[in-house]
C-alpha positions in Angstrom: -12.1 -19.3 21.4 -10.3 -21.3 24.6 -8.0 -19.8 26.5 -5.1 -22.3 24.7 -6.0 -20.7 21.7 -6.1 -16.9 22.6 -2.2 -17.6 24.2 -1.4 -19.3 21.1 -2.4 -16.3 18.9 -0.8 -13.9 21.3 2.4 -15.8 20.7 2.4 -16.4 17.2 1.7 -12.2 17.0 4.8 -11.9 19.3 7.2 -14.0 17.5 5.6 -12.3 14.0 6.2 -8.5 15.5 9.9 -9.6 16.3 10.4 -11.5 13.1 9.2 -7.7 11.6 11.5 -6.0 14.2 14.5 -7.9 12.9 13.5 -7.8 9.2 13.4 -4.3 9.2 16.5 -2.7 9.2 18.0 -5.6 6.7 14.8 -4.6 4.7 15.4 -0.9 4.6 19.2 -1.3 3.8 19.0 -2.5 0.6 15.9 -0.3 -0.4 18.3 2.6 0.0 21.5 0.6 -1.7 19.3 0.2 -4.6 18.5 3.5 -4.6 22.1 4.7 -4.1 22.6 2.5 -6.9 20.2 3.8 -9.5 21.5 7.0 -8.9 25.3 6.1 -9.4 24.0 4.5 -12.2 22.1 7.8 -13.6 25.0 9.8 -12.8 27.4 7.1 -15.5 25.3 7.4 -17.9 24.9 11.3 -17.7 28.6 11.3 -17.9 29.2 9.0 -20.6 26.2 10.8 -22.5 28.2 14.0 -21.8 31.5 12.4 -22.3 30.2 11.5 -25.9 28.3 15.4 -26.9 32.1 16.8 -25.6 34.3 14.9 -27.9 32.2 15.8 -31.0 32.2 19.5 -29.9 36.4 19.0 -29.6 36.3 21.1 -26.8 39.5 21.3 -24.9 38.2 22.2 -21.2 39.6 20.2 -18.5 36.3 18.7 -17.1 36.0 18.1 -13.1 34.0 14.7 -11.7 30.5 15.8 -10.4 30.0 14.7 -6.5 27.8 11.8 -7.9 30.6 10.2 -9.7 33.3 10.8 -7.0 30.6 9.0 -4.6 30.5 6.1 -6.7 34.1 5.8 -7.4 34.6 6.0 -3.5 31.7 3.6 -2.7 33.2 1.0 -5.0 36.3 0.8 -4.0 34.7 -0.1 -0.6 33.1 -2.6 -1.7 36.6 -4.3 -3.4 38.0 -3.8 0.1 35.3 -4.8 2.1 34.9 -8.2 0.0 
């Protein structure tokens, strides 16, 4: 290997790592949206699950959102602002 060739590879690595570097963060963002997602998404469906076994029990307890669901309302109506 020439000497052109080992300062080629060098560079290429460099510009690769920074490429990673920037990637990263954008990367790891939406890995934990999704994941914030899947559990809002867990949390509905636990509701509505709930929601459904309460109304053929009649019960007439005043039911308070869990943390999950108040999260998600909140985190949506960020998003409407935000767009």
């Amino acid at each position: 290997m020439t000497t052109e060739q080992t300062e080629a590879l060098i560079g290429m690595t460099v510009v690769v790592a920074i490429l990673v570097l920037l990637a990263l963060p954008s990367a790891l963002g939406v890995i934990r949206d999704r994941r914030i997602d899947r559990q809002i998404r867990e949390a509905q469906e636990e509701r509505g699950s709930r929601t459904a076994r309460e109304d053929q029990k009649s019960s007439s307890r005043s039911t308070v959102p869990s943390t999950a669901t108040w999260y998600a309302e909140g985190r949506r109506s960020k998003k409407l602002v935000s767009s």
